[in-house]
C-alpha positions in Angstrom: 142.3 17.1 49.2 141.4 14.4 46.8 139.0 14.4 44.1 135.5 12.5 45.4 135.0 10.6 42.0 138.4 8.7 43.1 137.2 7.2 46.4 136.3 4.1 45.1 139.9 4.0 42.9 141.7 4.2 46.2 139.4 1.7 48.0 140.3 -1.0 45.3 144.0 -0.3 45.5 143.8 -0.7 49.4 142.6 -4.1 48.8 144.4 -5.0 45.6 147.0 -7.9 46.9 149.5 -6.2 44.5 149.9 -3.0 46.0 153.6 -2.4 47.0 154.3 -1.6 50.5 155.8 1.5 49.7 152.3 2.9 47.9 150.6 2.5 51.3 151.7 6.3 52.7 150.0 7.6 49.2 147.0 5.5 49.9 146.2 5.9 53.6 146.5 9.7 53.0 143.9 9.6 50.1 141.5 8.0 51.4 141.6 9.8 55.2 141.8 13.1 52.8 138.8 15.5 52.6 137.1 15.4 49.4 137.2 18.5 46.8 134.0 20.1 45.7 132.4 18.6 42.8 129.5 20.9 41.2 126.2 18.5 41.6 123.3 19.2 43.0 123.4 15.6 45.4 127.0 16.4 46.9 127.6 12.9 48.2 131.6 13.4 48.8 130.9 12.4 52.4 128.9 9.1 51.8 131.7 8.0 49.0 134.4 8.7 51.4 133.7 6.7 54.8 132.1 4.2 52.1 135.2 3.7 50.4 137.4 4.5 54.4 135.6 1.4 55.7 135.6 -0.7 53.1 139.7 -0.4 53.3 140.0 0.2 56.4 140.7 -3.7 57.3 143.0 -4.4 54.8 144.6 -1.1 55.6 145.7 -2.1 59.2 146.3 -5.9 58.0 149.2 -4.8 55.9 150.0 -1.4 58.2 153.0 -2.4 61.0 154.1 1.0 61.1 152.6 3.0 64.3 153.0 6.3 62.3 151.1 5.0 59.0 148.4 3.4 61.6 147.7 6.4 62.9 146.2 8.3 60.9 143.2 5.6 59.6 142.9 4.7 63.3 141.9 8.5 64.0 139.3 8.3 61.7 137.7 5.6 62.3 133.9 5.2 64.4 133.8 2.2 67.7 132.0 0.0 65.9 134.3 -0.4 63.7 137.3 -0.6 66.6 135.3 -3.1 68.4 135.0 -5.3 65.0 138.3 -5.1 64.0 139.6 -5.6 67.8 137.4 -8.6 67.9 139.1 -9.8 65.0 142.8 -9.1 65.9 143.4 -6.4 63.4 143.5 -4.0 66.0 145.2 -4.9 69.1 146.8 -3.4 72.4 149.7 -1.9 70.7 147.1 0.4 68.6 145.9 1.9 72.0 147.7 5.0 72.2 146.1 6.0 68.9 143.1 5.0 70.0 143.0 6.6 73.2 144.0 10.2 71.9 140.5 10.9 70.0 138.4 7.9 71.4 136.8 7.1 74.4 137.4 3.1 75.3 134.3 1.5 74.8 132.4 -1.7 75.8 132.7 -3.2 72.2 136.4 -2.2 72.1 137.2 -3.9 76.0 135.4 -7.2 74.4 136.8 -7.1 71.8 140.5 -6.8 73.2 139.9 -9.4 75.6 138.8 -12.0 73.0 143.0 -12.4 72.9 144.1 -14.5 75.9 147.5 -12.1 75.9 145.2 -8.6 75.6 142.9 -9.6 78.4 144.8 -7.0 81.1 145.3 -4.6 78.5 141.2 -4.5 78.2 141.1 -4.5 82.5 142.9 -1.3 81.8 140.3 0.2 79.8 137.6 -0.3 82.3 138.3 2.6 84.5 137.4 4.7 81.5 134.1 3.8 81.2 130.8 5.0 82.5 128.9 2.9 84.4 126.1 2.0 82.6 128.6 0.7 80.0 130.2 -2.2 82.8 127.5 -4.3 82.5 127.9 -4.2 78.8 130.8 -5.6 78.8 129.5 -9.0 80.3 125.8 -8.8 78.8 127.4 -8.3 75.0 130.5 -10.6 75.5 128.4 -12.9 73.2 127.0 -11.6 70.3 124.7 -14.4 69.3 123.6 -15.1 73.0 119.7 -15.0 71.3 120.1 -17.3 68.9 118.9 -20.7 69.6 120.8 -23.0 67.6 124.2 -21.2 68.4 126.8 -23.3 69.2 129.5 -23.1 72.8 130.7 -19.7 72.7 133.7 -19.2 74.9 132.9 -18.0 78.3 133.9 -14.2 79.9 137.9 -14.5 80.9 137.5 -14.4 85.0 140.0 -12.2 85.4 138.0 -9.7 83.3 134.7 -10.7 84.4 136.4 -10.4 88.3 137.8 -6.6 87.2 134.0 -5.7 86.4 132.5 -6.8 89.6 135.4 -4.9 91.4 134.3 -1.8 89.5 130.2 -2.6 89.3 130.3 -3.4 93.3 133.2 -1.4 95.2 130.6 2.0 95.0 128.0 -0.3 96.9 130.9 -1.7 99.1 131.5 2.1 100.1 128.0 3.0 100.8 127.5 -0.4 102.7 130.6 0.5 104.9 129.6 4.1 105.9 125.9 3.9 106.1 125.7 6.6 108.3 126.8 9.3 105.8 124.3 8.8 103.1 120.8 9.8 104.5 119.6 8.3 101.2 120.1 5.3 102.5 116.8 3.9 104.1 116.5 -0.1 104.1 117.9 0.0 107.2 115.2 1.4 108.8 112.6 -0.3 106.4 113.6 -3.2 105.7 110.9 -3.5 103.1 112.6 -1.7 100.6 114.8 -2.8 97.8 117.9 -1.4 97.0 117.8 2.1 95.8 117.9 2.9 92.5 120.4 5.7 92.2 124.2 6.1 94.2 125.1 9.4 92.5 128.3 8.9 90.4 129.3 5.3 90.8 126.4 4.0 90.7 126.2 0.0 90.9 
């Protein structure tokens, strides 16, 4: 456990340019350490802490090659801050396996693996994991300043992954289209009137 008052000591030494490779064990286990008790009536041990763990956190993985030392700081941290730092290269396909063993994949994460022309099919991977709702996501949030008018070109979807998500959106529908027959839910063949229904059950397009 490490004191709470020294949060914001280890947060500087994270980023301090100087630090010695061989401080970074000692570092990385102090700031992904629970805090002690400090008698005060506004206990704020939690708030200094992921303050001071995301702060780091970036500068942390920059200078971290070892999968071991990653580890640990990849366990704690939230998917925002995956997708950011996956967006950014920081985190790439080789930090996965961590990833993977407390995290679900998420849209934000696929994106932000795929930015990297050679992480594209590990992202396609990650797709299977993901709820539906959260396909579309994937496409609709590839650009993150799509409202912005003045924006400038932002580089389109990779086909490959933007072919992957259609697979998954569209082979439920493909299914139901094949077999009518066993899916009394299924109506706009006999009233053509009707739009598509709204709900498929689990894999829904």
């Amino acid at each position: 456990m490490v004191n709470a008052g020294t949060y914001p000591l280890w947060q500087q030494l994270a980023v301090a340019e100087g630090l010695p490779d061989e401080a970074l064990p000692a570092v990385i286990e102090a700031l992904c350490a629970p805090a002690r008790a400090i008698h005060d009536v506004y206990d704020r041990r939690e708030e200094w802490c992921k303050k001071a763990f995301a702060v780091a956190l970036p500068a942390l993985l920059r200078r971290t090659t070892d999968p071991a030392l990653r580890r640990r700081p990849l366990e704690q941290a939230d998917d925002g801050q995956f997708a950011d730092l996956a967006g950014q290269g920081v985190v790439t396909d080789a930090d996965l396996p961590a990833i993977l063993r407390t995290h679900r994949p998420t849209p934000g994460l696929v994106t932000g693996l795929a930015r990297h022309p050679g992480q594209v099919d590990d992202a396609i991977g990650l797709l299977r994991h993901l709820h539906d709702t959260d396909l579309e996501r994937v496409v609709s949030e590839w650009n993150p300043r799509r409202y912005r008018a003045d924006t400038e070109a932002f580089p389109p979807v990779p086909p490959a992954l933007l072919d992957a998500v259609l697979e998954y959106a569209l082979t439920p529908l493909a299914r139901i289209l094949d077999n009518l027959g066993e899916h009394p839910g299924w109506e706009i063949s006999q009233r053509p009137g009707l739009s598509l229904p709204h709900e498929f059950g689990e894999g829904s397009p």
